[in-house]
DRENMARZA-954474 format. One line per 5 residues: number of its first residue (from 0); their letters; for each residue z, x, y of N, C-alpha, C. Coordinates in steps of 0.1 Angstrom, whole numbers, plus 5000, padded with zeros to 4 digits. Atoms other than C-alpha are relative to their C-alpha. Layout:
BEGIN
NUM) a) Z X Y Z X Y Z X Y  ...
END
This chain:
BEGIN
0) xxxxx) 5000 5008 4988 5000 5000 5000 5000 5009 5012  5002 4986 4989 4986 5019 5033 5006 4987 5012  5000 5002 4990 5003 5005 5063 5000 5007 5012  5000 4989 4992 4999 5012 5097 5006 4996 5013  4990 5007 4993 5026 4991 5117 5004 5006 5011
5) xxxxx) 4991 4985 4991 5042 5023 5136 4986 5000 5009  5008 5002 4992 5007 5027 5152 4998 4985 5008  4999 5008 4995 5003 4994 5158 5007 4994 5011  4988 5002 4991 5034 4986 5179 5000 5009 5008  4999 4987 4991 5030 5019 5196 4987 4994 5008
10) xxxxx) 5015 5007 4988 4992 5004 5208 5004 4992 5011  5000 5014 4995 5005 4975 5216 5013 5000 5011  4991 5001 4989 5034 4982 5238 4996 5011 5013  5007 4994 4992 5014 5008 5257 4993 4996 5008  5013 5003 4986 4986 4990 5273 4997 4997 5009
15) xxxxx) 4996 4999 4984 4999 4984 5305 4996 5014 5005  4997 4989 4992 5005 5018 5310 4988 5017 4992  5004 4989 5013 4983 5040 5284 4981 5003 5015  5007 5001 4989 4949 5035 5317 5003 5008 5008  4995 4988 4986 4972 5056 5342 4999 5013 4998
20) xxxxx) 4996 4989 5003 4972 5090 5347 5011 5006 4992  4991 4997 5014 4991 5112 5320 5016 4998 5007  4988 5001 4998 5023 5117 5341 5004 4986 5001  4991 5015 5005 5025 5081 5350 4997 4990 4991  5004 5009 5014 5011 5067 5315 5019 5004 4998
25) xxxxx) 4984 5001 4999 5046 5090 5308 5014 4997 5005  4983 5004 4991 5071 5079 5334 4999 4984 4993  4997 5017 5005 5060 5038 5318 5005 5002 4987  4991 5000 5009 5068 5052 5285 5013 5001 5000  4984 4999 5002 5101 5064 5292 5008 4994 5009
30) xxxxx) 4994 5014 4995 5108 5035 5317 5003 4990 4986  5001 5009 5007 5101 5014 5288 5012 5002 4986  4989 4995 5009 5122 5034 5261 5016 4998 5005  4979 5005 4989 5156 5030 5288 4998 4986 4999  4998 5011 4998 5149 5000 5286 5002 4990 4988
35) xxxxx) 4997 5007 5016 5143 4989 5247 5011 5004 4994  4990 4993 5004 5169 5013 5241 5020 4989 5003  4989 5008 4990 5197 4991 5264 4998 4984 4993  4999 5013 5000 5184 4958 5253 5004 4999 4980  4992 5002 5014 5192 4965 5214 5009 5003 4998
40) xxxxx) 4988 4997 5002 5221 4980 5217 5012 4990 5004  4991 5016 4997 5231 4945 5235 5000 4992 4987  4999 5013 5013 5221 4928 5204 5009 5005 4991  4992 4998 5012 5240 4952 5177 5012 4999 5007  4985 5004 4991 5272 4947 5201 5005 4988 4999
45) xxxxx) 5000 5012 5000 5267 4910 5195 5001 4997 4980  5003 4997 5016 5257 4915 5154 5014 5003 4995  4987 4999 5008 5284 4908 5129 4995 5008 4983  5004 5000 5019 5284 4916 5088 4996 5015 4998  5006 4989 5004 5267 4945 5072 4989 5006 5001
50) xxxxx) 5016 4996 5007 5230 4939 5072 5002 4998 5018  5009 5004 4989 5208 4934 5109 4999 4990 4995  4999 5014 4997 5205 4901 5120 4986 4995 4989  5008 5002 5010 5170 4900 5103 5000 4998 4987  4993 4999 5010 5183 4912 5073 5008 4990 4997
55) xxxxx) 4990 5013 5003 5209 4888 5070 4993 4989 5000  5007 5010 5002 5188 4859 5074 4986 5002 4990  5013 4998 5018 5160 4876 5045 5005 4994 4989  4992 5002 5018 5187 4878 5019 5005 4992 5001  4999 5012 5003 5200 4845 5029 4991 4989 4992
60) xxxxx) 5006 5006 5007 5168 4831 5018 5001 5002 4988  5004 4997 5012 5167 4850 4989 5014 4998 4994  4985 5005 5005 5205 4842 4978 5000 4987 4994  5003 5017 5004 5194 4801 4980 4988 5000 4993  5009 5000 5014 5165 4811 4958 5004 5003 4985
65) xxxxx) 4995 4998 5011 5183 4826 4933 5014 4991 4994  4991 5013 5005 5206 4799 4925 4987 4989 4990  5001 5008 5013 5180 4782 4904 4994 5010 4992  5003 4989 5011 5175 4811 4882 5010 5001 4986  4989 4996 5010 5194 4817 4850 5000 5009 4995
70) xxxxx) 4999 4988 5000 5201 4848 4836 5008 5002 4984  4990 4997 5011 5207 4859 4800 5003 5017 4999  4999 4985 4999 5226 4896 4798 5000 5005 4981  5000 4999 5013 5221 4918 4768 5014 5014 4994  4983 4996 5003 5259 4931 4767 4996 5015 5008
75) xxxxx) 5003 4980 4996 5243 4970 4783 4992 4995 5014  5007 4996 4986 5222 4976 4815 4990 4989 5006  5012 5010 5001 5194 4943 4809 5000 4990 5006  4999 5020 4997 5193 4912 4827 4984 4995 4997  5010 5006 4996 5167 4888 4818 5002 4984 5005
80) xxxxx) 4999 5010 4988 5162 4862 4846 4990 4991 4999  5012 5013 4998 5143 4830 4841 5003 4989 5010  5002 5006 4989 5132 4804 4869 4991 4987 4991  5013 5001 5007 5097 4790 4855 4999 4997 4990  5001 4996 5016 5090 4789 4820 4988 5007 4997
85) xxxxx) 5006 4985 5001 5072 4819 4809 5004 5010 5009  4998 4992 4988 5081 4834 4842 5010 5011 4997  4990 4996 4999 5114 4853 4830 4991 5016 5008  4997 4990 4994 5119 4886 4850 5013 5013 4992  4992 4991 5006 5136 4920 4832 5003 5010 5015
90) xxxxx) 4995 4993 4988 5163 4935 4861 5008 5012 4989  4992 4988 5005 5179 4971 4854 5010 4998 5014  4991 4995 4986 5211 4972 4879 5004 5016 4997  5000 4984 4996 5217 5008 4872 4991 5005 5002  5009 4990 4996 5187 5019 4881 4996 4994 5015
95) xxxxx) 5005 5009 4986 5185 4991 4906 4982 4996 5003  5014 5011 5001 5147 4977 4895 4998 4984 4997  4999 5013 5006 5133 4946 4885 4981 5001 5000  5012 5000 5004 5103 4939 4867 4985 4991 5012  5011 5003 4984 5085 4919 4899 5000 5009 5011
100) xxxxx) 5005 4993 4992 5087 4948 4918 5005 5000 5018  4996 5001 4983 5102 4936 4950 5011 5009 5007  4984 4993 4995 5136 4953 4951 4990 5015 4998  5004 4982 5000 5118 4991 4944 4990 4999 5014  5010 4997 4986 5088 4979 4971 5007 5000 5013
105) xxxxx) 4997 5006 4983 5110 4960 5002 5018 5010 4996  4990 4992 5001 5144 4979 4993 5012 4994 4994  4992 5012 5004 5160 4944 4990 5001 4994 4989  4998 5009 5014 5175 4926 4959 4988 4990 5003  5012 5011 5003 5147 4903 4946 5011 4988 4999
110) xxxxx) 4991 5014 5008 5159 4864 4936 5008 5004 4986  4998 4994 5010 5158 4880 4903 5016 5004 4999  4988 4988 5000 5184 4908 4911 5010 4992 5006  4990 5009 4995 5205 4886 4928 5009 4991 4990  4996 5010 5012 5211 4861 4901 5002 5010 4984
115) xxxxx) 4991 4987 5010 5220 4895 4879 5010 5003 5006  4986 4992 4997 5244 4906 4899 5011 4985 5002  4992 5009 5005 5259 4872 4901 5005 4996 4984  4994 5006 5014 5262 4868 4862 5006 5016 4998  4996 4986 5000 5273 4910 4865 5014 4994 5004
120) xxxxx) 4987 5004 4993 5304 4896 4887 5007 4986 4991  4992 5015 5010 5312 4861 4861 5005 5011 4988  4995 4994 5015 5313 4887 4830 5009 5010 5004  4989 4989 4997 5337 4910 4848 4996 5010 5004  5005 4986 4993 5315 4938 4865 5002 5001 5014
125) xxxxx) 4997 4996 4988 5323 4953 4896 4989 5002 5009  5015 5005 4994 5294 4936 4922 5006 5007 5015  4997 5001 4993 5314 4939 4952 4993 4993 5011  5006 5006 4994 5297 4925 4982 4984 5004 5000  5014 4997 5000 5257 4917 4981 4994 5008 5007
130) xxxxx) 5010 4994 4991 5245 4931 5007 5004 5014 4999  4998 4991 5003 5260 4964 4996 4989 5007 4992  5011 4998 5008 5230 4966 4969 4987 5004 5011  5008 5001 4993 5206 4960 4999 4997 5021 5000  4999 4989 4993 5191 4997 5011 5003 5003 5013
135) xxxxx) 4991 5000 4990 5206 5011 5035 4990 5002 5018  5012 5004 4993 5175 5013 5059 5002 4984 5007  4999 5009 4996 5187 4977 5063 5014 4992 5003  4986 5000 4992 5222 4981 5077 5002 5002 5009  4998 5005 4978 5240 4972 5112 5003 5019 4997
140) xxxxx) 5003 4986 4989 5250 5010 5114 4994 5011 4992  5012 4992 4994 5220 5025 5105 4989 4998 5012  5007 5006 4989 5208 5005 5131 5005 5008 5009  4991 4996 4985 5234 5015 5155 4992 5020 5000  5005 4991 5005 5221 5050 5143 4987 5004 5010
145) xxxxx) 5015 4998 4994 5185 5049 5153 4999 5001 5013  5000 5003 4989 5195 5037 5187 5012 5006 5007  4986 4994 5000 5225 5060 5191 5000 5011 5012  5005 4990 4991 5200 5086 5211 5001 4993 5013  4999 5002 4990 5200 5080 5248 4992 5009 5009
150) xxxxx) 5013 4993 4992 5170 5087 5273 5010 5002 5017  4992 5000 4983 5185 5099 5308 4991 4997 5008  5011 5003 4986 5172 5090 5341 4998 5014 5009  5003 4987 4994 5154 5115 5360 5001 4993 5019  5004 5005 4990 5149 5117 5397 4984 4996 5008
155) xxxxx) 5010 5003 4995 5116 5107 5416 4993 5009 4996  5011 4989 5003 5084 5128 5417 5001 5007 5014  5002 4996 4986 5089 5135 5452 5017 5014 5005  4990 4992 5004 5123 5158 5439 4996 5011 4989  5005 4990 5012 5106 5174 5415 4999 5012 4999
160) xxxxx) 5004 4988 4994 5105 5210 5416 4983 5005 4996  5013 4995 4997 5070 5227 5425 4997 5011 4986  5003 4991 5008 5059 5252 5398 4991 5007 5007  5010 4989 4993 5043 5284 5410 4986 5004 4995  5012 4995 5013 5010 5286 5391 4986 5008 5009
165) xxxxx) 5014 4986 4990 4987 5318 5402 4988 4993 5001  5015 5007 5000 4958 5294 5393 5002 4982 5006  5001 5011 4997 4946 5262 5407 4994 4991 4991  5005 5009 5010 4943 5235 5382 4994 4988 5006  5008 5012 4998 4915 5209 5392 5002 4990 4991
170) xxxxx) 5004 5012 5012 4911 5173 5377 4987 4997 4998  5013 5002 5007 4886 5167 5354 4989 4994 5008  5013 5010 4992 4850 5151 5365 5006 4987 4996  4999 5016 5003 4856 5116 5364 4989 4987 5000  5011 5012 4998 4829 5089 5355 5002 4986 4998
175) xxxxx) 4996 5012 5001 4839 5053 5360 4985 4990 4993  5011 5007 5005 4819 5035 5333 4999 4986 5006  5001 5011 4998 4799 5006 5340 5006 4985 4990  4999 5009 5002 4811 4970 5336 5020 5000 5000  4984 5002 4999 4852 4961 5330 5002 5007 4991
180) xxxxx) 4994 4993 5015 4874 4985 5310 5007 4992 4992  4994 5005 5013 4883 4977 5278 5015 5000 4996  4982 5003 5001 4920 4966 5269 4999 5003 4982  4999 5004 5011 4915 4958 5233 4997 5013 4990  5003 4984 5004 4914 4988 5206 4989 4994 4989
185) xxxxx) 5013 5005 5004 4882 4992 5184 5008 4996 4986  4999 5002 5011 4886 4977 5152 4994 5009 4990  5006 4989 5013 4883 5001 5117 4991 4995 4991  5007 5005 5012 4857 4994 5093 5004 4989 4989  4995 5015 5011 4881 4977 5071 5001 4990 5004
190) xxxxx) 4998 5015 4992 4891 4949 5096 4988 4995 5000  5012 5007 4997 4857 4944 5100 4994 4997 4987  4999 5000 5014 4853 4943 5061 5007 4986 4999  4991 5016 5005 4883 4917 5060 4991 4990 5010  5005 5013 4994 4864 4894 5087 4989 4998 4997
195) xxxxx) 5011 5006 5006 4833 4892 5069 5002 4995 4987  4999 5011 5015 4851 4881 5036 5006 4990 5003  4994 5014 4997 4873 4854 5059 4991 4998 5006  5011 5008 4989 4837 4846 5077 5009 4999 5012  5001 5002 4981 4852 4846 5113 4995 5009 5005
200) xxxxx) 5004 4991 4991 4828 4865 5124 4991 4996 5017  5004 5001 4985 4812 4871 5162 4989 4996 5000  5012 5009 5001 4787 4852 5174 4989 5007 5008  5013 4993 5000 4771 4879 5189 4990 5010 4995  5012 4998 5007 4736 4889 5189 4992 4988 4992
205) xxxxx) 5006 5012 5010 4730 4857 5173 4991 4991 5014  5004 5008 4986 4709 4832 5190 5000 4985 4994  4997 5014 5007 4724 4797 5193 4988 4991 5005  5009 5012 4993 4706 4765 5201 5005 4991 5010  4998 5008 4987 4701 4748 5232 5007 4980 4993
210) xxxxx) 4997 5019 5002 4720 4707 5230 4990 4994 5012  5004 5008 4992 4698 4699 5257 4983 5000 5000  5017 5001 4999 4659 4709 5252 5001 5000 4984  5003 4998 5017 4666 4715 5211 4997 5018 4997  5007 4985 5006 4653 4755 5215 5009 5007 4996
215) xxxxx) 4993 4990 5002 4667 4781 5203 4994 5013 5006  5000 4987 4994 4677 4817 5221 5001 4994 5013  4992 5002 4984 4691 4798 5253 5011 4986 4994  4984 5009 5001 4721 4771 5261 4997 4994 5010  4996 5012 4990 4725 4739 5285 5002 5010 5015
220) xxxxx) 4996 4989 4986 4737 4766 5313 4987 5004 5004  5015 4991 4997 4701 4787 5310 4988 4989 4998  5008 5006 5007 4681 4758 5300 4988 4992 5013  5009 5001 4987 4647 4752 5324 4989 4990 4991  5010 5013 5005 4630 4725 5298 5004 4987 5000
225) xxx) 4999 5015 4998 4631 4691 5297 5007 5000 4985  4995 5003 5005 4653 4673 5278 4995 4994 4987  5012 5005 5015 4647 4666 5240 5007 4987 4996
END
């Protein structure tokens, strides 16, 4: 599984400021970092329990999923977990897998795993609290963690100190292409791959048909024939 989320969110919170010259493309990033930085650390200040708020409301779902599961153990390491009929699921809690795959891909107990470690805690095994099992990638303080760093504030540009440089560094040629600059980033091959297997694709280059003469390769707007 190739994701590419981290770029994404980096595009996308840039494009106000990504157009400006380099220094102040950088003074909007590190405006903007003092500023996400402040506004999450309001929220884990507010955040109770063990998991992120997110978190806590995932494995809630998945807690009221696993309540219609049953679960037979085979006295050693085995849970198997049925829902479905055919469907059962083989969980290992010491290795912490499960044969659907979700708990090794997302980090988080599957339904599965959950409804093992509930029949783990009826037969006398030491579960202690669920969200303990969770990885820890999805804990309030590794949260607090991440956001623990602190960006300082500088002073103006007009404070700045001068650097002495024996050479004179000019700015590039500059050629302001024709028409409006582009906001939007180009799409990869593959996106363009997935929207020709969901058909939404662009309508241009194509040539529609007029509603008002019947032709095709103009429209009502451009249209200089009589009406059909």
């Amino acid at each position: 599984m190739l994701l590419n989320n981290m770029c994404e969110v980096y595009n996308g919170k840039i494009v106000e400021g990504r157009d400006k010259p380099i220094i102040s493309a950088l003074e909007y990033i590190r405006e903007y970092l003092m500023r996400r930085i402040v506004t999450v650390l309001n929220v884990i200040d507010k955040s109770e329990g063990l998991l992120t708020p997110w978190a806590t409301e995932q494995f809630e779902i998945i807690k009221k999923e696993a309540t219609f599961y049953h679960v037979q153990w085979n006295r050693g390491e085995f849970y198997e977990v049925s829902g479905k009929p055919n469907h059962a699921r083989v969980v290992n809690l010491e290795k912490r897998t499960c044969s659907c795959r979700r708990w090794e891909i997302t980090g988080m107990p599957c339904r599965h795993a959950v409804a093992a470690l509930w029949e783990m805690g009826v037969t006398g095994g030491r579960v202690g609290a669920l969200e303990s099992w969770v990885y820890p990638v999805y804990k309030l303080e590794r949260w607090k963690l991440v956001y623990s760093h602190k960006i300082n504030p500088i002073n103006g540009r007009s404070m700045w100190v001068k650097v002495q440089c024996p050479i004179t560094i000019t700015p590039p040629k500059h050629h302001t292409p024709v028409g409006r600059p582009k906001k939007a980033r180009k799409r990869s091959a593959v996106e363009m791959e997935d929207l020709a297997l969901t058909r939404k694709l662009t309508r241009k280059n194509t040539k529609g048909k007029c509603t008002k003469c019947g032709a095709n390769g103009n429209n009502i707007r451009t249209c200089k024939g009589a009406q059909a």
